[in-house]
N, C-alpha and C positions, 0 to 999 in steps of 0.2 A: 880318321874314323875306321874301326873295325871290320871284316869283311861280313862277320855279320850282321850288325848296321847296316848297313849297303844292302844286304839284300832283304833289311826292314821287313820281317815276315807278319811284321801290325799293319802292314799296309793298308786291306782294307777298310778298317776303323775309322777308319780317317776318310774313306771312300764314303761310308754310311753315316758318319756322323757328320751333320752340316757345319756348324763355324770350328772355327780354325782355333790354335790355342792363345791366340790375340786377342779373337772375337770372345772365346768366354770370359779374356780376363775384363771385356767392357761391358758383356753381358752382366758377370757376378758384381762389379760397379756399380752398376743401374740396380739391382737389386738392394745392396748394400752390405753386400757379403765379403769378405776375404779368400773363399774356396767354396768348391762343390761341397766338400764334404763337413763345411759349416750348413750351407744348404740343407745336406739332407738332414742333420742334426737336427735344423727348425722341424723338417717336417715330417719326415716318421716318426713313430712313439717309438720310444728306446726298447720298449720290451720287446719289439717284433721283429728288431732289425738280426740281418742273419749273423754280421760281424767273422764273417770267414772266406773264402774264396771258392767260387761256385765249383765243383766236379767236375769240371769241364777239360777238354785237353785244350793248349796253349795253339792260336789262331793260326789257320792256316791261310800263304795266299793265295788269291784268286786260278791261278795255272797249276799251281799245287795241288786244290780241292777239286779242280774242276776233273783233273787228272786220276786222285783218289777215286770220286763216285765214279769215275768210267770206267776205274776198274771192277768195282763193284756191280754196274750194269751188264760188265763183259758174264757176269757169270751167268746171267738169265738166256734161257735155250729160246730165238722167237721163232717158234716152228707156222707152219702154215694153218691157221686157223679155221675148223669147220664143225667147233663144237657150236655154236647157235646159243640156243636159249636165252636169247634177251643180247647179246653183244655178236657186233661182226666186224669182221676187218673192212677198211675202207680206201678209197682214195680220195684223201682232200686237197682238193685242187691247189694247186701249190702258188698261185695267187690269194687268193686267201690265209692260207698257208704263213705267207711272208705280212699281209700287210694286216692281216686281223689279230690272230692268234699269237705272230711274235711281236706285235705292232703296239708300243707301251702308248702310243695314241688310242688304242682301245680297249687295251687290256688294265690301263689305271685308274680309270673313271669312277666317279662315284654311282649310286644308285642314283635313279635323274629322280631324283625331288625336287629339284631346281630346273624345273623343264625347258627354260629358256635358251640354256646353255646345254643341252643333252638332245637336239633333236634330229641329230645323227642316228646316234644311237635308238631312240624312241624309233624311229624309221625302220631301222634294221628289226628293230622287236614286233612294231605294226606287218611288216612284210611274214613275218616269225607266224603272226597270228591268221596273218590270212592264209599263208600257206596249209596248217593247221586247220581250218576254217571251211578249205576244199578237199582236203584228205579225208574228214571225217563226215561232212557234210554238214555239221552243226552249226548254229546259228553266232554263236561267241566263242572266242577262247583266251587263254591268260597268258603271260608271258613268258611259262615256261616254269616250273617246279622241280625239285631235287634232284629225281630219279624214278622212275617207270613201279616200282616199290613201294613206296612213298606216296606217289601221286594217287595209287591205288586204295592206300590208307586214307587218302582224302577226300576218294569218292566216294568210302564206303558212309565216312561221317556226314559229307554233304548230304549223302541221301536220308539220311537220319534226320538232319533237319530239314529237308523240303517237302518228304513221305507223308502219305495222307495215313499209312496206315502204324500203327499203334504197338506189330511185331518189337521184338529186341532180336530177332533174329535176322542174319545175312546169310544166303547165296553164295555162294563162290565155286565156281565151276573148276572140276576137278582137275579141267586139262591147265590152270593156272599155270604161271611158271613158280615153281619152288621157292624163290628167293621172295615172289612178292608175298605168297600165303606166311610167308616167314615172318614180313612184315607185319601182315594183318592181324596175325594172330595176339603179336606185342600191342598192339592198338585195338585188339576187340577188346581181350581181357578187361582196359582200364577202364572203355566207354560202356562194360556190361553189357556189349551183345554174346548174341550167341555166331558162331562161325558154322552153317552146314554145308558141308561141302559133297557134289553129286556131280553127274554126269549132266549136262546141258537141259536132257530130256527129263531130267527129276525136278526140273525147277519149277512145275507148276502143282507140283505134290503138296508144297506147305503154304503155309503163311509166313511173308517174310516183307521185311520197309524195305530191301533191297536187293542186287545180285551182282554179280559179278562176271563177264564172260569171257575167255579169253580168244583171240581172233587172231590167225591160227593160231592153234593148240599149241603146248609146250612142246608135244612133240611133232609139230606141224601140220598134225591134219586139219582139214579145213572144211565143217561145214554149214549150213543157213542158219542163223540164229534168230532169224526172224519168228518164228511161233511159239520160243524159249524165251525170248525178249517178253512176246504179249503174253505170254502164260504169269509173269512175276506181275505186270502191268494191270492184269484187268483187276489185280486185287487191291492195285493203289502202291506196289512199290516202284524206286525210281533202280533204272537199271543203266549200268556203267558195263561199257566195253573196253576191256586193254588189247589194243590192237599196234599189231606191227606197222612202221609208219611206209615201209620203205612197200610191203605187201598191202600199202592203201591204195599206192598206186594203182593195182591192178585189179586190185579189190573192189567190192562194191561196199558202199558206206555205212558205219555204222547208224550213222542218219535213216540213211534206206532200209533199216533193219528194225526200226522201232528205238534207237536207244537214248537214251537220254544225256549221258556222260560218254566221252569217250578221252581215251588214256595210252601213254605209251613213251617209249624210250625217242629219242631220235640222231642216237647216237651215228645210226646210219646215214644221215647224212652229213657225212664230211668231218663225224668226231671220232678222232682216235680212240680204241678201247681203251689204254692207260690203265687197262690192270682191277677195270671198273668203275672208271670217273676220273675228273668228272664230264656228266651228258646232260642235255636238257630234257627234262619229259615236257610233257606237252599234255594239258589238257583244255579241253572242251567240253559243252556244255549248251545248252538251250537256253535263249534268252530271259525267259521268266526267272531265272536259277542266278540270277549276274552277281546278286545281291547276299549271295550265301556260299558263292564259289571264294577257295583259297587262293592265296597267291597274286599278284598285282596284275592288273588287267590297264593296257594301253589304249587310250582313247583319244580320239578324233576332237579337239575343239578349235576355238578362233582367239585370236591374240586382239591388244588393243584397234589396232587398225583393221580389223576383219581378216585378217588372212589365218585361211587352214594353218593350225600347229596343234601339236600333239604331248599329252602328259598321261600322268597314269592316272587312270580315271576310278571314281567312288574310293577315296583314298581311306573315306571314313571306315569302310572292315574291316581296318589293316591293325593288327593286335597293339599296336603303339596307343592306340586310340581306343577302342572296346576292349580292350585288357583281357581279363576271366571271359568276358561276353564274345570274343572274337572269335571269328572261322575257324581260323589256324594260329599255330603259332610262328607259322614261316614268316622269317624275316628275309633269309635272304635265296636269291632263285638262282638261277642258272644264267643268268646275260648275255655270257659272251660266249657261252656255247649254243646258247638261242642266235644268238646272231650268226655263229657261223653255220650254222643249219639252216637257219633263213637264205644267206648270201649264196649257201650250196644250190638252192634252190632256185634263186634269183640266178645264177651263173649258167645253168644248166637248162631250167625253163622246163616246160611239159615235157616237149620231145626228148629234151634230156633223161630226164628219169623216167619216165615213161620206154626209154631204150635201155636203160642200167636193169631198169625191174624185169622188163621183157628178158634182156639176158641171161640176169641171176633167174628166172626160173625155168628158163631153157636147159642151160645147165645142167639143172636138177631132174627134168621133165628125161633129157635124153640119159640121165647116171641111171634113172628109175630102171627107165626103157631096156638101158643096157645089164642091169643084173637080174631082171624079168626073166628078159632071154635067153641069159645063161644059165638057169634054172633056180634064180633068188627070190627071196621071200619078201615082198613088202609088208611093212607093218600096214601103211594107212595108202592107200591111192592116190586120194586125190589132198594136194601141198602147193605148196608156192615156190617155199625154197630148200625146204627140209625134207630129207629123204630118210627112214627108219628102216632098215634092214634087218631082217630076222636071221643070223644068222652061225650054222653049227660050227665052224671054225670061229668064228667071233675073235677070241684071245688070237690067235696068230695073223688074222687081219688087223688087228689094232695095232699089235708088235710091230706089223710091217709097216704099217701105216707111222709109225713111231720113228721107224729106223729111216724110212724116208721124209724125214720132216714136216710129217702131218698130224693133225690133232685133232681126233673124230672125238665124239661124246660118246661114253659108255653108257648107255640106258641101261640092260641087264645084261645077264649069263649071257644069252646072246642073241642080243640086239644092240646095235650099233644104229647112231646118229651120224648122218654127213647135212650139214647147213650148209649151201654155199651163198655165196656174197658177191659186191661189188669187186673185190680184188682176185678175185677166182679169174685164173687162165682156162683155154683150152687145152692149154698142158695138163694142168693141174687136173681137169677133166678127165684125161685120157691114164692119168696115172692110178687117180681114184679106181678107175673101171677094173686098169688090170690089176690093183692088188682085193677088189673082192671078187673079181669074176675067175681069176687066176691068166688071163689072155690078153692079148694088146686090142686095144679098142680102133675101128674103124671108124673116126668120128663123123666125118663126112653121113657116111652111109647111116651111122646111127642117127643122125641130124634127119635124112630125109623119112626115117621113119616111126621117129618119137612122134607122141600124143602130147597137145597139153593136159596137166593134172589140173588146171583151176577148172570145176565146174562151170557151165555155162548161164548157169543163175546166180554164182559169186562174179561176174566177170564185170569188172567198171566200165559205166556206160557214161554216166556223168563226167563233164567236162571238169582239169584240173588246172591251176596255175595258169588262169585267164588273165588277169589282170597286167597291164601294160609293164610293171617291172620286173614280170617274168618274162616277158619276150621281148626285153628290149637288150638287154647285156652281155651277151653273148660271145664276143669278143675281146680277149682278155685287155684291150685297150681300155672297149667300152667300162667291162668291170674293174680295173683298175681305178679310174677315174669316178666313178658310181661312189666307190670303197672310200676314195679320198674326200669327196667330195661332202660324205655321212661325218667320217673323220673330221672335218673342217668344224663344222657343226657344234661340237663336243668341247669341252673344256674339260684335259685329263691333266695327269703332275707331269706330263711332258710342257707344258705351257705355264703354269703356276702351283704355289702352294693349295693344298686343299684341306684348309682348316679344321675339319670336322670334328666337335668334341665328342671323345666313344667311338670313331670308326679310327683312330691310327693309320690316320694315310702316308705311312712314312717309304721311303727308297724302296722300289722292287727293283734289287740291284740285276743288271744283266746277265751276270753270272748264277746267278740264282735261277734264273729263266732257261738258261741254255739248257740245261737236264733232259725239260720237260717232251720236249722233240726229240730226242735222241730214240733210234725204232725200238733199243732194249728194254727204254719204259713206254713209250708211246703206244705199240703196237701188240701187248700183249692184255691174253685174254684173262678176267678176274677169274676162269676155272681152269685155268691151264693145270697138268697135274705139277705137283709140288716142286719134285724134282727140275722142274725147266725155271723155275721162279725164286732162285737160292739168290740172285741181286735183289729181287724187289725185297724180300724174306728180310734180308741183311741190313738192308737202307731201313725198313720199316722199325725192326729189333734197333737199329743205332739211334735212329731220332726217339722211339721208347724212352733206352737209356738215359739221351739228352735230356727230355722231358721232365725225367724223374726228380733229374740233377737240380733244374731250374726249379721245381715248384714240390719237391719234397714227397711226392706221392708214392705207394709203392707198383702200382703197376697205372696202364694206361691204354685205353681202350682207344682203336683208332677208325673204329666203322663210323661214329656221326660225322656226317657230311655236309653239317653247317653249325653257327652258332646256335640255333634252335635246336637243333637235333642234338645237339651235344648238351644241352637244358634238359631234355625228354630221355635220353641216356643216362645223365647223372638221378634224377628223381627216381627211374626206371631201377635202376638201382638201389636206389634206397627204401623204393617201394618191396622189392624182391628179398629186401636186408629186412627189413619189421617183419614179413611174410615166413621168412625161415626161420624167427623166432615167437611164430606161434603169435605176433601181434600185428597181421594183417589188417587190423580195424583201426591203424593209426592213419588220417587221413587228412590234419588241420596242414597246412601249410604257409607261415608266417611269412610275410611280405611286406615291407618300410614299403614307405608311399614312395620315396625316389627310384624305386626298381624299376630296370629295363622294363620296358611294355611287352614284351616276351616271357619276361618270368610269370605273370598271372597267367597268360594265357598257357602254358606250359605244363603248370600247375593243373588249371580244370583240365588239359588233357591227358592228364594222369589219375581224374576221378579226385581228385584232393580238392579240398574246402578253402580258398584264400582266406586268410584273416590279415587286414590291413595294421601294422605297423606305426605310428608315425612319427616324425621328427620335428625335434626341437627347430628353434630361430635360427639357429647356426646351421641350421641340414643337416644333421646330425641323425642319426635312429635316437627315439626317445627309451631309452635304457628303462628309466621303471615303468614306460607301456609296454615293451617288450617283456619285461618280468614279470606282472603282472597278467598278459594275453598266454605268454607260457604257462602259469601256474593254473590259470584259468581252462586250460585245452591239455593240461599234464598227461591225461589218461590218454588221447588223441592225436596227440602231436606227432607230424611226422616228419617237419623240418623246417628249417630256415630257407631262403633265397635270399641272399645277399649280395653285393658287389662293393669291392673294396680295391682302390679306395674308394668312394663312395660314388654316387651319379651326379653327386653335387660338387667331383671336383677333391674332394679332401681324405685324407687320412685319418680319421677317423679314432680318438684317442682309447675309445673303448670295446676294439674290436674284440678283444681276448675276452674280456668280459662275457661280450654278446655271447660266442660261441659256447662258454661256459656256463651261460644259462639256460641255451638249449639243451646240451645235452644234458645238464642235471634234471631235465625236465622229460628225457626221450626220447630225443627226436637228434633227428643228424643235421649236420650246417652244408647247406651248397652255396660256393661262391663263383657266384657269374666273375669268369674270367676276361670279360671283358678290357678290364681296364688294367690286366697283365704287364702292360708296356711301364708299367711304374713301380713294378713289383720286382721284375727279373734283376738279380746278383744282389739285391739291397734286403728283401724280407721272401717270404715264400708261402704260399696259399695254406698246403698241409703241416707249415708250424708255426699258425696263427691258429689253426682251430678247425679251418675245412676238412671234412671228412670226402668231400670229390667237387670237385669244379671241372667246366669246361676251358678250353684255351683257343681264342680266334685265331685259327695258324693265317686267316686270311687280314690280320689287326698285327699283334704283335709282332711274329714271326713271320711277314715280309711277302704273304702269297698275296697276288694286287688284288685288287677288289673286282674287276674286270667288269666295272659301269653296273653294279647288283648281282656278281655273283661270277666263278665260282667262290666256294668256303668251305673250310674245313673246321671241326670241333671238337677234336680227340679230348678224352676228361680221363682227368686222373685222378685213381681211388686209394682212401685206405685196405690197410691191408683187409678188415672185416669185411669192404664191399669190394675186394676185388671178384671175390666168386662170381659176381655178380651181375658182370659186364656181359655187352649184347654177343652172342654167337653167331654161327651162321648155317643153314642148312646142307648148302650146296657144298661148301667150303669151310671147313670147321675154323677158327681162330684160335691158334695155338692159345692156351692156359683157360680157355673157357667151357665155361661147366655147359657139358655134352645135354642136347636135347633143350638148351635157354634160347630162346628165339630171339629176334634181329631188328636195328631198329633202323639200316639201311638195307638197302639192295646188293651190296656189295661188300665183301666179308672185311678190307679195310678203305669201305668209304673210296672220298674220290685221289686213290694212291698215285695217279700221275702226276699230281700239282706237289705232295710230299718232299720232292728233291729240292723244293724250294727252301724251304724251311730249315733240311740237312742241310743246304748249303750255307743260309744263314749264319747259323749256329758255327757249322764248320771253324766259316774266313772270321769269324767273331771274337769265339774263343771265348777263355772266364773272364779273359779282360774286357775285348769287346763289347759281352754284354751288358755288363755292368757298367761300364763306360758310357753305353746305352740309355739307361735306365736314368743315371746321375744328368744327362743331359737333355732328357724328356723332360725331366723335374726341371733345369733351370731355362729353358725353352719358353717353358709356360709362367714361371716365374719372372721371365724377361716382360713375356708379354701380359702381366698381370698388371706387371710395376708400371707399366708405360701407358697401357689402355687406362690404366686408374686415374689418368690423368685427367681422362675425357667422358669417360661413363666408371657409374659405380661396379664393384666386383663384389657379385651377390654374395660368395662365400668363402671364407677362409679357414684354415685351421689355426689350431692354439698358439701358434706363433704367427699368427698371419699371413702365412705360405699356403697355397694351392699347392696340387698333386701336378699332375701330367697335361692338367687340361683345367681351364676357369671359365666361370659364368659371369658374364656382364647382362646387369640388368637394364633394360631400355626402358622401364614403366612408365619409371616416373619423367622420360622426357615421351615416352607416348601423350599422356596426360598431358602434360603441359604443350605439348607440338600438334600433335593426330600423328606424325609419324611413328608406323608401325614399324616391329620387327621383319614383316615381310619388305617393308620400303628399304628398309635396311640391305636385307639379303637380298632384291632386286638391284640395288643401286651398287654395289659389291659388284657384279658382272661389269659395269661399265669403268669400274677401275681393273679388270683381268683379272676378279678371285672370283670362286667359288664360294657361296655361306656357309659360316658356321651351320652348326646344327642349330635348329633354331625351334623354338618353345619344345626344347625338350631337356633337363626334364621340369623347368618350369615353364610354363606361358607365360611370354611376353620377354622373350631372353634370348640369348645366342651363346653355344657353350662353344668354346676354340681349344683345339686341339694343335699345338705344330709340330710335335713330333721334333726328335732329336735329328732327323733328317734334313731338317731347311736349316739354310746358311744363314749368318746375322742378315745380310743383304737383304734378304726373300723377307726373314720377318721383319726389320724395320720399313719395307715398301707394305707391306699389309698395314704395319701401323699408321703409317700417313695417308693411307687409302682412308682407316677409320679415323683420323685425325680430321680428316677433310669431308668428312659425311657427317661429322660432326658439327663442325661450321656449319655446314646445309643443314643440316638440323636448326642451328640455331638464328639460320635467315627465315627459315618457316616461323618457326617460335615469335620472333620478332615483328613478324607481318611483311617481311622485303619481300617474300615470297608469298601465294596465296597459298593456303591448304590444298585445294583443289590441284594447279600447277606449277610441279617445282619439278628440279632433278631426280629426287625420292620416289612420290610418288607417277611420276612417269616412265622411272627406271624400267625395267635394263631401254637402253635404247641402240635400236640396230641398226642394218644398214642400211634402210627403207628412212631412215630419219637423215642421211647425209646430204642428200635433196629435197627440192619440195618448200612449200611454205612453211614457215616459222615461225609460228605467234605466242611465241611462249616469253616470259619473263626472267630467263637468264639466256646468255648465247648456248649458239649450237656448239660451238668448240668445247665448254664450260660442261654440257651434258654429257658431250662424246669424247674429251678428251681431259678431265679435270685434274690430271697430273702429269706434271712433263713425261714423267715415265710412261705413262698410258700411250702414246704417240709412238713411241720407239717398238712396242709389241703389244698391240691393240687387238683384244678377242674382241669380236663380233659375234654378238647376240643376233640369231637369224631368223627372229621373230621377237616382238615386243612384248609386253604382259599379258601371258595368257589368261583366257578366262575361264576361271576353274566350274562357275556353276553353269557357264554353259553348257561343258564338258560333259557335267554329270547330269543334266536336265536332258541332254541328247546325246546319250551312248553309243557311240559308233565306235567299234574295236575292229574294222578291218580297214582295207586300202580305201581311200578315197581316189579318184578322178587321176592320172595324173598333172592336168590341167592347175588342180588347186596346191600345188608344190612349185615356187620360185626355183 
């Protein structure tokens, strides 16, 4: 063998792709195939396929690439941060650190729909919301949303639909932070309000259904918002606060102020800035309000045996399900940076942060003190943590500030910002002083004679992080053990396959992961001036390219910061594209009935008109409804929403078609990128006919799902709609047109998680990918062929192959048995998987996904899991079993069933242990079947007792 051979630089290929080339040759067998690339022959249409080798460069390995991006990290300057405005440097406790953050037991997880198996997690989110709960003082809150931007945008529409009063105009108080007004402003436009923005004390001048206040101010002053609150109030509008989480501490609550909603980042606890994501916001909310609040809210119920267990509760808002009619369109949230801001919480306890806040504005309170005295200007008095300096040398302080590795905010000519934080020394104190005062600071002595700036009517008087799991962990034993013990809980792709058809739960390779802590990305702030951020710049512009490469687009916007947002970005666009040709009034937007639940609702959040689509017997889009609903909406059309291959699984033979009829009609094609993982090196979004799609970086391209979030959704446009793409105020984005406002908080989105993705890509290469994609495809055709055995396989394409992922229909042995799909996806836990996606996107189905990632082994053990729930199926059917009780409908069964009486009519080994395999690594279910209408008939979203926790 060769010496290069030997050092086999396709190595990881082979790392990320599951069976071996044994295994596909018994895979393409079972099929009935000769090759993959008879395979893809059955299943893509000839006309779409790319027939070339992707632009990519030739795969690098793992120490090779890992090596590459650090040298590209090396080039980012991380100077000492004390620009503020919405992000601060942190210290996250390095227990956490290790076993949350780089912990693939928490970071692979699915969204817990399957709450059985998730209530580790649910715990860590319940703790999330309490914590939340007492900061603000409000009576609910939800499990955490996008970003502090974002969430802003969601209180402005909740209050839209809760307001008594009749206004189209909003409030937004002036001292806002820039990025979010950036926000709001792309979201008034399309909902038709009006934006008036004024000083706190103008807000009881007009008539308005809402407002907006910022708590402290952008540039930190801080003061009573209480009779700015009731001035919007007595007129019947509802009023939202964004308030600093870490300044809640100290703060008195927006609760206590009148307000109604309250909002905000919580990056400060314990989440690295990463360049501006991703963080969890955090919103809250008044109990009457539960019902019309975005975002998944964590609730309190009881399992079959009565014991407290937890799911997300009033599932029914959630846009999968009210489509057009839904809240929001958010699908997916923040999780695992909610949990680790919960756990920072839980580890530290009142007195904890209660001492970090006390600090960070001691700090601040003695810098004030010290350039007072030496004849300094303060902008505002009284602050928390932000001190505004007025000052006539300004430029040679900053210089200096520069030259000694600090990063003040340039407000103007001269006034300079200092924010200080949790990771602010007394060094750093003393150094601040002498480069504005010009002298070396006596800290001591300035300590014994600073004032505090927090007024003594903002000062928190209300007790915070009462409840028992904040004052019990304290001890990094204790929380270690706390951590693992949530982790136990959980079923992630560290324990099994996680079938899900549409979420690609494939390898988050390790090396993909390591980037994302490294301090070069972790630690730096999304306003750093430019010059310090030529790695992130670099990394950002390479995956671009990549992007380009794989889906044909000419440019690629990298600010949405999830799959929804990257839906609301591409439409955003195309809305912005009719608008500059003078045909603003195009507003129909066409939708097949098998569309993500996210594309309607995305849709009305753009102001556009759904017109439902629908599809033939085979799941197909019906081609002359489609031509037809076009010709009919010609003057008004303003696009398609599509996903391809389709939701039902298939390819789709008349994709070119479709696209060709929209736009002879006027209207531009979005295709939900969803189901990407079946497209890369084989066909390409933008030449099939899309004019911009989004792209799951947290689906395809390998970023975990991290149990509901984080997610990335960069879309890539034609050339006509690249003008088109969101901006940013604070932070322009290079090639976008100057003055287009934002449709994140952060000018690209959440760019720490990014490296995952390059790396991807990297170890991949044009071979890799496609290698990729050719083994997604026969994955799911393995398991089409084998499941067919045992239930029908609702859809097929023209040769009878499935895409990436197939639908088995359970109907008709519903009908004939009473066994549900959910019996199904309960009883699936007790053999160690996770369920399919389940009635979506038909009712009464389970779509599976396995992803080119699981080994032959891993799929043929899921198939005789469903081989074997099949049989159970067929003892119910039969009568061996009663309807009433079997394994199915008793499933999942947990630990509490190991002992105890037995009166059931199959054994207990047969429940708990129904294949030899199950015995050898047995998940336990740590609570039995919840009960969901409990749940929702009694809303409880914060802690309960600790008493009612095993």
């Amino acid at each position: 063998m060769s010496l290069a051979a030997l050092f086999n630089r396709h190595e990881f290929i082979a790392r990320h792709i599951g069976p071996s080339d044994a295994e596909r040759a018994e895979m393409l067998a079972a099929v009935g195939l000769p090759s993959i690339d008879a395979l893809v022959d059955q299943t893509l249409p000839a006309d779409i396929r790319l027939n070339r080798r992707l632009d990519l460069p030739s795969p690098q390995p793992e120490a090779e690439a890992l090596a590459a991006l650090k040298a590209v990290a090396s080039k980012n300057v991380v100077n000492k941060s004390f620009i503020g405005l919405g992000y601060y440097p942190v210290l996250t406790p390095t227990v956490i650190l290790r076993n949350v953050l780089e912990n693939p037991g928490w970071y692979t997880a699915y969204t817990p729909y399957q709450a059985e198996i998730a209530q580790g997690r649910l715990e860590a989110l319940l703790n999330f919301q309490q914590m939340v709960i007492d900061l603000t003082g409000l009576e609910m809150a939800n499990a955490s949303l996008l970003d502090e931007a974002t969430a802003a945008a969601e209180a402005m529409a909740m209050a839209k639909r809760v307001s008594k009063s009749k206004s189209v105009s909003f409030f937004v108080d002036s001292r806002v932070l820039p990025q979010t007004l950036d926000v709001m402003k792309t979201r008034a436009k399309y909902f038709g309000f009006e934006l008036v923005q004024g000083h706190p004390e103008e807000a009881g001048n007009g008539d308005y259904f809402g407002a907006l206040f910022q708590y402290p101010g952008e540039a930190g002053d801080l003061i009573d918002l209480t009779p700015h609150i009731a001035a919007i109030k007595s007129k019947g509008g509802v009023v939202a606060v964004a308030a600093d989480v870490m300044a809640l501490v100290a703060l008195k609550s927006p609760a206590e102020m009148g307000a109604d909603i309250a909002l905000g980042n919580t990056q400060r606890f314990g989440v690295p800035m990463g360049f501006g994501g991703p963080h969890a916001a955090y919103f809250a909310f008044k109990d009457e309000m539960k019902r019309s609040a975005p975002g998944r809210i964590i609730g309190v119920s009881i399992d079959a045996k009565g014991k407290t267990a937890l799911r997300m509760a009033l599932q029914t808002r959630e846009q999968h399900i009210r489509r057009e009619k839904a809240n929001s369109n958010i699908c997916t949230s923040q999780v695992l940076l909610a949990n680790i801001a919960g756990l920072y919480a839980v580890y530290h306890g009142a007195e904890g942060v209660q001492r970090i806040a006390a600090r960070i504005h001691r700090l601040a309170a003695i810098f004030a003190h010290a350039v007072k005295e030496a004849g300094g200007k303060l902008v505002f008095d009284r602050f928390f943590d932000t001190v505004q300096v007025d000052a006539p040398k300004a430029d040679a302080i900053y210089a200096a500030a520069l030259a000694a590795g600090y990063n003040l905010r340039r407000v103007g000519k001269t006034v300079l910002g200092v924010a200080f934080h949790e990771a602010a020394t007394e060094a750093d104190l003393a150094k601040l002083i002498e480069l504005f005062t010009g002298k070396p600071a006596d800290i001591a002595a300035l300590d014994a004679a600073a004032q505090d700036a927090i007024p003594a009517a903002l000062k928190r008087e209300s007790a915070i992080l009462t409840h028992p799991v904040f004052n019990t962990h304290h001890s990094e034993h204790e929380m270690l053990r706390y951590m693992k013990k949530l982790e136990n809980r959980d079923l992630a792709m560290n324990h099994s396959m996680i079938s899900l058809g549409s979420c690609t739960m494939k390898l988050n390779a390790t090396s993909e992961m390591i980037p994302i802590t490294w301090p070069e990305f972790a630690n730096m702030h999304p306003f750093a001036p430019r010059e310090q951020t030529v790695g992130y710049l670099q990394l950002i512009e390479g995956l671009q390219t990549q992007l380009k490469a794989i889906t044909g687009f000419d440019a690629i916007s990298m600010q949405p910061n999830s799959g929804a947002q990257g839906e609301y970005a591409g439409l955003l666009a195309i809305s912005r594209y009719h608008e500059s040709r003078g045909e603003g009034h195009r507003d129909i937007c066409l939708i097949p009935q098998s569309a993500h639940g996210t594309n309607p609702a995305t849709a009305q959040m753009m102001n556009m008109q759904v017109v439902v689509v629908k599809c033939d017997d085979a799941g197909n889009v019906d081609v002359a409804d489609l031509k037809a609903k076009a010709e009919q909406h010609a003057a008004n059309l303003a696009a398609l929403m599509i996903t391809y291959p389709s939701t039902h699984g298939v390819f789709e033979q008349g994709i070119k078609q479709i696209c060709e009829i929209v736009h002879a009609h006027g209207g531009q094609v979005y295709m939900d990128g969803a189901n990407l993982n079946a497209q890369v090196g084989l066909t390409r979004p933008a030449d099939i006919g899309a004019d911009v799609s989004h792209m799951n970086l947290h689906k395809t391209f390998c970023i975990p799902h991290g149990g509901g979030g984080p997610g990335m959704g960069p879309i890539g446009l034609k050339a006509h709609l690249a003008p088109f793409i969101a901006n940013h105020v604070v932070a322009p984005v290079p090639g976008a047109v100057e003055g287009q406002t934002a449709v994140s908080a952060a000018p690209f989105g959440s760019a720490s998680i990014l490296p995952i993705s390059y790396m991807y890509i990297a170890m991949m290469g044009a071979e890799g990918m496609k290698q990729a994609t050719e083994n997604a495809l026969l994955s799911a055709n393995y398991l089409a062929t084998r499941l067919a055995e045992h239930f029908p396989v609702l859809y097929t394409g023209a040769n009878g192959r499935v895409a990436h992922e197939c639908i088995i229909d359970l109907r008709p042995l519903k009908a004939a048995s009473g066994v549900t799909e959910v019996d199904v996806a309960k009883r699936l836990m007790d053999y160690g998987f996770h369920a399919p996606t389940m009635s979506f996107p038909v009712p009464g189905t389970l779509m599976i996904e396995p992803t080119e990632s699981e080994p032959k082994a891993e799929l043929d053990r899921f198939i005789a899991a469903m081989a074997s729930i099949r049989a159970e199926i067929d003892q119910v059917q039969s009568g061996a079993w009663p309807a009433d009780n079997n394994p199915l409908c008793n499933a999942p069964h947990s630990k509490a069933d190991i002992a105890g009486d037995w009166n059931r009519p199959y054994s207990r080994e047969q429940g708990l242990f129904p294949l030899p395999y199950v015995l050898e690594n047995k998940f336990w279910p740590s609570v039995n079947r919840i009960d969901d209408v409990y749940g929702d008939r009694n809303v409880v979203c914060s802690c309960p007792g600790m008493e009612n926790y095993a």
